[in-house]
C-alpha positions as CSV (number, residue, x, y, z in Angstrom):
1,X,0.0,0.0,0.0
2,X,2.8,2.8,1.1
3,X,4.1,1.8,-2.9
4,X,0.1,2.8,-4.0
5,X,0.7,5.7,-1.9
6,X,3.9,6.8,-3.6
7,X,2.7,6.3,-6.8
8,X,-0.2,8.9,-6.7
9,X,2.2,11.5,-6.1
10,X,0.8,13.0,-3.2
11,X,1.9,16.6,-2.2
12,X,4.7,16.7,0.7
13,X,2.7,16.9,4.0
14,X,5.7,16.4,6.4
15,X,7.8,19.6,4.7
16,X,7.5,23.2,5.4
17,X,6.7,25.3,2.6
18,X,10.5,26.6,2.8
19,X,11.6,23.2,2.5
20,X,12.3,22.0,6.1
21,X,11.1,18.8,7.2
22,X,8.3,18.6,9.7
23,X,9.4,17.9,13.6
24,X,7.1,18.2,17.0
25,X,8.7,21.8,17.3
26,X,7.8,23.7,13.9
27,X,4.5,21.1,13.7
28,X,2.1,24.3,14.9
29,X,3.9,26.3,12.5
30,X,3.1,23.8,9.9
31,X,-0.2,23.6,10.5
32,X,-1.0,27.7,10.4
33,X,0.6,26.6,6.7
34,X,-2.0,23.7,6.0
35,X,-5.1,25.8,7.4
36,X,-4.5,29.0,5.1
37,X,-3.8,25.8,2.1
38,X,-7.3,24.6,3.0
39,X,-9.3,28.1,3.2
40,X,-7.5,29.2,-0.4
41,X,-8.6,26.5,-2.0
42,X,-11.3,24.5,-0.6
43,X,-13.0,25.8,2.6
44,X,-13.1,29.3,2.0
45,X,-11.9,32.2,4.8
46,X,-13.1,31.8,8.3
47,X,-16.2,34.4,8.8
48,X,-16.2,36.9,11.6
49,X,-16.4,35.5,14.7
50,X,-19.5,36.2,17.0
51,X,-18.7,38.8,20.0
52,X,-21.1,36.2,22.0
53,X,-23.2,32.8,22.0
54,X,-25.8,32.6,24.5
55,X,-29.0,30.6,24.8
56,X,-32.2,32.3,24.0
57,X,-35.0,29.9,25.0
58,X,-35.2,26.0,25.7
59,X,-37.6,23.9,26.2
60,X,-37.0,20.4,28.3
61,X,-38.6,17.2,28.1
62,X,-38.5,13.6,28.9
63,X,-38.5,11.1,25.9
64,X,-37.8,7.0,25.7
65,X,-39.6,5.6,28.9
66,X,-38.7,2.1,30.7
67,X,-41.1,0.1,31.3
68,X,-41.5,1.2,34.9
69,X,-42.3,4.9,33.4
70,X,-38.7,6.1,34.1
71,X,-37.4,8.4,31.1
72,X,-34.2,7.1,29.8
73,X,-33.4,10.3,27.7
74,X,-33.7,14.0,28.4
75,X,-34.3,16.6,25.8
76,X,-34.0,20.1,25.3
77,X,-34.8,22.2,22.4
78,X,-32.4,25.0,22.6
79,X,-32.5,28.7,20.4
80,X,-28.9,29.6,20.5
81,X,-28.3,33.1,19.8
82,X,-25.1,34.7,18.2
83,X,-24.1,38.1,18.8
84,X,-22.0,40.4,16.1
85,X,-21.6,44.0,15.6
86,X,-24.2,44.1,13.0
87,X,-26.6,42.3,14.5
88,X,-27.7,38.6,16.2
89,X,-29.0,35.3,14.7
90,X,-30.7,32.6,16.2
91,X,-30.8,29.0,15.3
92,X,-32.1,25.9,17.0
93,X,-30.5,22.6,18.4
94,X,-31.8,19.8,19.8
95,X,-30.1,18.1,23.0
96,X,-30.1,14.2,23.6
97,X,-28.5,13.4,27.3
98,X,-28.6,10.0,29.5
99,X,-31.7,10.9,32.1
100,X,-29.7,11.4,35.2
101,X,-26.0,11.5,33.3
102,X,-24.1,14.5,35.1
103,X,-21.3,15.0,32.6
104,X,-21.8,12.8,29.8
105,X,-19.1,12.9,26.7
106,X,-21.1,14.3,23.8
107,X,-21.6,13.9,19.5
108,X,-22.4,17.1,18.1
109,X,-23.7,15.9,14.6
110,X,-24.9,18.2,11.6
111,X,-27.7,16.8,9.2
112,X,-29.9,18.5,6.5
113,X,-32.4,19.7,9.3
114,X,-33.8,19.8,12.7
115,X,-37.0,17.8,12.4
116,X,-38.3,16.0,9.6
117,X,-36.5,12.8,7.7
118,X,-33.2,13.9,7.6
119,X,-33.3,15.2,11.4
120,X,-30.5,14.0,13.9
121,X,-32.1,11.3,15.9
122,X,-29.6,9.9,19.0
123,X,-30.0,6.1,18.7
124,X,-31.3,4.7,22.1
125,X,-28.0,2.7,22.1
126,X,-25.2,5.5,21.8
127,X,-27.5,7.2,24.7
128,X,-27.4,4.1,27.0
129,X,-23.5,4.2,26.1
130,X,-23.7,7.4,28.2
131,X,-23.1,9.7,25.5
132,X,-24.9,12.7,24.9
133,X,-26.0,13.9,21.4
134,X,-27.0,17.2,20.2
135,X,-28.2,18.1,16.5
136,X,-28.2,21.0,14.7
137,X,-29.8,21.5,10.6
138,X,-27.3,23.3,8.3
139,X,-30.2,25.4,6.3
140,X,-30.9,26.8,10.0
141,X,-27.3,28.0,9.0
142,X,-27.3,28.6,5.2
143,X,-29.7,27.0,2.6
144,X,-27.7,23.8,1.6
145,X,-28.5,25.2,-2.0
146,X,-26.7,28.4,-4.7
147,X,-26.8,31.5,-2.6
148,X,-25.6,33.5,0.5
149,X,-28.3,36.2,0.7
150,X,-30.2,34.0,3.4
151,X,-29.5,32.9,6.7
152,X,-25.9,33.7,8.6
153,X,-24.3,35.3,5.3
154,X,-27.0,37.6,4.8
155,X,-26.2,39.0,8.5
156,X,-22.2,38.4,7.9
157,X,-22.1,40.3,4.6
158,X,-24.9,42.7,3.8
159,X,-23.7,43.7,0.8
160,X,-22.5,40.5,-0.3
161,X,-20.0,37.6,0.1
162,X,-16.7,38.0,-1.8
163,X,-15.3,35.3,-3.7
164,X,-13.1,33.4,-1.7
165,X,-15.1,34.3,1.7
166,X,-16.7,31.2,3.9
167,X,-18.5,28.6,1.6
168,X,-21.3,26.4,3.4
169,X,-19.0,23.8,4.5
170,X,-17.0,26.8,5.9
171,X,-20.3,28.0,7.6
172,X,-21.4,25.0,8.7
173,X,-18.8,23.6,10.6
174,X,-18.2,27.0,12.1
175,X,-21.6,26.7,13.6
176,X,-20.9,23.1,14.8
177,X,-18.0,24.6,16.8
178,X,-20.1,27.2,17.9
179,X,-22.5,24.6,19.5
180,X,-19.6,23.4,21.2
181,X,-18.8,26.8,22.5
182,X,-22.2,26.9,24.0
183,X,-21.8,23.1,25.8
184,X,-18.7,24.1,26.8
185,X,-20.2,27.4,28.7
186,X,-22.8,25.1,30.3
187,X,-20.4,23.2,32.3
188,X,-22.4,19.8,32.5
189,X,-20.7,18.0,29.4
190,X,-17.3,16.1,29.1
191,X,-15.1,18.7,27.1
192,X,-12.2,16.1,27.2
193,X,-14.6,13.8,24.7
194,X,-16.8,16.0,22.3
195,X,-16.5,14.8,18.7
196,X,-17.9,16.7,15.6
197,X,-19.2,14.4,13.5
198,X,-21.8,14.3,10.2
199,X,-22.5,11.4,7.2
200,X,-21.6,12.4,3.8
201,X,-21.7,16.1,3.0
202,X,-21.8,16.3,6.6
203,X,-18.8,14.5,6.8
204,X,-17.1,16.6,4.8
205,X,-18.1,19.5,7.4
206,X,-17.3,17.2,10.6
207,X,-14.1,17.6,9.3
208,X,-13.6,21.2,8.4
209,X,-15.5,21.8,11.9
210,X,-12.4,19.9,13.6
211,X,-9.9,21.4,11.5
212,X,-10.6,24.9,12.1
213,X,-12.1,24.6,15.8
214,X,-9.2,23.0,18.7
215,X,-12.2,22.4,21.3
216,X,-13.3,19.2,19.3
217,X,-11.3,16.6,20.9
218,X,-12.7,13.7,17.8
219,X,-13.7,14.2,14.6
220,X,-16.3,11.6,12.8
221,X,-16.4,11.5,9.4
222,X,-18.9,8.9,7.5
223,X,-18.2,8.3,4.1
224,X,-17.2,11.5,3.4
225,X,-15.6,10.7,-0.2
226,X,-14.8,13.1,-2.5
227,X,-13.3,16.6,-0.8
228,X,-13.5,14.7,2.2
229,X,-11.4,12.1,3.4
230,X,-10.9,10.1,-0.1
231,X,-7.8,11.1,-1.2
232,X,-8.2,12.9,-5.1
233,X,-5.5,11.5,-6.9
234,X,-6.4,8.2,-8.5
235,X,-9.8,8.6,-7.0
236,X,-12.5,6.5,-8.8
237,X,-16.5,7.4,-8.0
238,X,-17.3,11.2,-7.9
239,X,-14.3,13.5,-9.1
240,X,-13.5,16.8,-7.7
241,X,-15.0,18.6,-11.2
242,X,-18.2,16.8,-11.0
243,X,-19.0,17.7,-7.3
244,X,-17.5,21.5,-7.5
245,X,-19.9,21.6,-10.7
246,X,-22.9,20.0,-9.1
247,X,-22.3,21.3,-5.6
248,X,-20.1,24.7,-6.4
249,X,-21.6,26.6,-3.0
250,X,-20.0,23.8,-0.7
251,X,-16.5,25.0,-1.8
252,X,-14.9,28.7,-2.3
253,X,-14.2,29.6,-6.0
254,X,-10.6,28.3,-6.5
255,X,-11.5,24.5,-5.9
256,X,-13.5,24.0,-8.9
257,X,-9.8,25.4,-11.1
258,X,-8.8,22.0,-10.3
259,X,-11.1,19.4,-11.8
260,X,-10.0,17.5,-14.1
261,X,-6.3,18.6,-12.6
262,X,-6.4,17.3,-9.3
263,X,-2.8,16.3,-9.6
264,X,-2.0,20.3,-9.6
265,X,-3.7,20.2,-6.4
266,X,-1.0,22.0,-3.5
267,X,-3.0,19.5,-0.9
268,X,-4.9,16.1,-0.4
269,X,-7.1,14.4,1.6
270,X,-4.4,13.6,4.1
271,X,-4.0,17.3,4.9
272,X,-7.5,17.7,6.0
273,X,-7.1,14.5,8.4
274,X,-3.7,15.5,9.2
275,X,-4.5,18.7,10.5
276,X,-6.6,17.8,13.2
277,X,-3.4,16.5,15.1
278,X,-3.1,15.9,17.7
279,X,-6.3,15.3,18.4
280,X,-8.4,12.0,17.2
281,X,-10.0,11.3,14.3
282,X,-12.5,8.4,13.0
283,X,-13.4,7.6,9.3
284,X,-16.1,5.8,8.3
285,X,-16.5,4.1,5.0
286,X,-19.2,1.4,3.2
287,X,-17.8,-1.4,1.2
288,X,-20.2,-0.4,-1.2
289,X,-19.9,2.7,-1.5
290,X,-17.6,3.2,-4.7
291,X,-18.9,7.0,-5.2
292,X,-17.3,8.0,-2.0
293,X,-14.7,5.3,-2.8
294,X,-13.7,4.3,0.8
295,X,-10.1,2.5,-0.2
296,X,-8.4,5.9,-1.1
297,X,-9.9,7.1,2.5
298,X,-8.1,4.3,3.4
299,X,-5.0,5.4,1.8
300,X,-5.4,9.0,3.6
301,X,-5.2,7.7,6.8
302,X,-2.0,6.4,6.0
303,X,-0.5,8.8,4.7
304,X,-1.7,11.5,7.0
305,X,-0.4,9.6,10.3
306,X,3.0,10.9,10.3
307,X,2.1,14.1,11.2
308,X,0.6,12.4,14.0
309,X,4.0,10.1,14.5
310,X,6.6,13.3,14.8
311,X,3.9,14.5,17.4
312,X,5.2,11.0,19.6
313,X,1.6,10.0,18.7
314,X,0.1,6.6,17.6
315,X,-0.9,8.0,14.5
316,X,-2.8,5.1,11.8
317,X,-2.1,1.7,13.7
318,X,-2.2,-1.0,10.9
319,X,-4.1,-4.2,10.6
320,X,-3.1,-7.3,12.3
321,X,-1.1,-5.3,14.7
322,X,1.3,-4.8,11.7
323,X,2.8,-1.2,11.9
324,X,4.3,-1.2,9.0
325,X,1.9,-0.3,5.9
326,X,-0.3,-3.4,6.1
327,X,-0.7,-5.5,3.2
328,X,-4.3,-5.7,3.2
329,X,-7.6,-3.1,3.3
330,X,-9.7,-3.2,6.3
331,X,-12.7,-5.7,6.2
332,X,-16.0,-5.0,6.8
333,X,-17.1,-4.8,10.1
334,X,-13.3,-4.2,11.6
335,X,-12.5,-1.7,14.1
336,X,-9.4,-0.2,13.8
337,X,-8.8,2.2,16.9
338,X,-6.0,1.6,18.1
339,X,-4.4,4.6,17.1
340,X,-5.3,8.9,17.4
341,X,-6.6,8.1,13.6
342,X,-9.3,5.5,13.4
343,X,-11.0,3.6,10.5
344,X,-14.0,1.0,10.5
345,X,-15.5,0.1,7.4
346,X,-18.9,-1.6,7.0
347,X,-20.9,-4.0,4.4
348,X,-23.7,-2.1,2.4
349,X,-23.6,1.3,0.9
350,X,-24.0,5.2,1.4
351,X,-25.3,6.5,4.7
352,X,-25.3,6.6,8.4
353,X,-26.7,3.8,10.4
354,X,-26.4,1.7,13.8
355,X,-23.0,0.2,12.8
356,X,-21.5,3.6,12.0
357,X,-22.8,5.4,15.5
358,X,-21.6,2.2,17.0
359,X,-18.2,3.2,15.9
360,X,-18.8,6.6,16.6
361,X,-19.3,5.7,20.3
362,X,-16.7,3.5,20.3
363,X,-13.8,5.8,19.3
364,X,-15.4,8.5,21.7
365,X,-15.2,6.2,24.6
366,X,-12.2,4.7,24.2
């Protein structure tokens, strides 16, 4: 695999842009370099920040009795409120805590809304893991859909957004860390294990929201694929032009100048994992699922653990204990946690579902 690897031609993670090689001391300094790769050419800048994040209003109730009438779950409907110069905007989430837990760790996951199909719902099992989930919709945020004039961007730029501001994964994982801003002022979750985590698009935004926000101690990214965690070059399944053509608002304007030339890329999908170090990261893949193409994810974890390895860090533990590039993909239904980056892979194809929050937990609690 490490030959595979070589052969794609990936850009240099482990060297400064002057040419130096990467150690534990200039790693910060290296990552500064990755981040302002990432918002140039994929993510977009990072928006203003808000001068404040309060809650507005919630509402509390009891959900998933025992049979003796004892509620197993709590949950609040929360109106967070941001505060900026111009203005505030409000946006609901929707808390899922163990009845009774005191400091539970806690998922923060993203999804296409609130309520309705596509809402967040916390499994009864990760909850009776002791983990705490809270959801949040990105067109709450920004219409997942061509335009900035509505939502956050409308009250961020009044006149406009400017190529090469925040896109909506930009936006979107900004709110996630925001969310976890607001946990964190509450003082009744785990801080040392809150993970941002989302399923496809949403992946991709679990990861930008770890990236650019330190508090997230995990990142989960299912089946992220293309722009996410599936590494471009040599990538079969959806292709960088195809989803910056289809999906062009996800992305600032200079990531689409690169389909069909992903080799001219200046990064990978082993810079996005990468520069979560040192903190823990968990990618999720389908056997299936040749559109996201889970074996170059696979690759990317490889290739992005030795920024985790001149950190002193477990960074991708291999297979069969093997730590050494293994000579064989993961199989389905595998956990492979052993190390600050994780990997499971699963039969069947695109989506989230009981084996992935399984693994989710899993990595949290480990």
């Amino acid at each position: 695999m490490i030959q595979k690897i070589k052969y794609l031609g990936l850009p240099e993670l482990m060297k400064m842009k002057n040419g130096a090689p990467v150690t534990a001391k200039n790693w910060k300094k290296r990552r500064a370099e990755i981040l302002e790769l990432l918002q140039e050419y994929e993510f977009g800048a990072l928006p203003p920040e808000p001068e404040f994040i309060r809650e507005a209003e919630k509402v509390e109730y009891s959900a998933d009795y025992d049979m003796d009438g004892v509620p197993r779950t709590s949950v609040e409907v929360v109106t967070l409120e941001l505060g900026y110069p111009q203005g505030t905007y409000k946006f609901p989430v929707k808390v899922y805590r163990p009845a009774g837990a005191e400091k539970p760790p806690v998922i923060v996951m993203l999804n296409l809304a609130l309520e309705g199909f596509f809402a967040v719902q916390a499994p009864p099992q990760v909850l009776a893991k002791g983990v705490a989930v809270v959801g949040l919709g990105c067109n709450d945020i920004s219409l997942d859909g061509p335009g900035f004039d509505k939502g956050l961007p409308a009250l961020l730029w009044p006149e406009g957004r400017k190529p090469g501001d925040a896109a909506k994964f930009m936006l979107w994982g900004r709110a996630m860390g925001y969310v976890r801003k607001y946990l964190e002022q509450r003082g009744d979750f785990d801080m040392t294990r809150v993970c941002a985590a989302g399923c496809s698009r949403f992946g991709k935004t679990a990861l930008a929201a770890g990236i650019f926000d330190e508090g997230f101690t995990h990142v989960a990214a299912i089946e992220s694929g293309c722009a996410g965690a599936s590494i471009h070059r040599g990538k079969i399944g959806e292709s960088l032009r195809r989803i910056s053509t289809v999906f062009p608002y996800w992305f600032c304007e200079k990531f689409a100048e690169y389909g069909d030339r992903e080799d001219e890329l200046p990064f990978d999908a082993h810079f996005l994992i990468a520069a979560i170090a040192p903190r823990k990261v968990l990618i999720t893949d389908a056997y299936e699922d040749f559109w996201s193409d889970p074996f170059n994810c696979y690759l990317a974890c490889i290739a992005a653990s030795p920024a985790y390895e001149a950190l002193g860090l477990p960074g991708f533990i291999y297979p069969d204990g093997d730590k050494s590039p293994g000579p064989r993909y993961a199989k389905p239904g595998e956990y492979i946690m052993d190390g600050s980056i994780g990997y499971f892979m699963r039969n069947g194809a695109h989506g989230c579902n009981d084996e992935d929050w399984a693994a989710m937990t899993e990595f949290l609690l480990k």
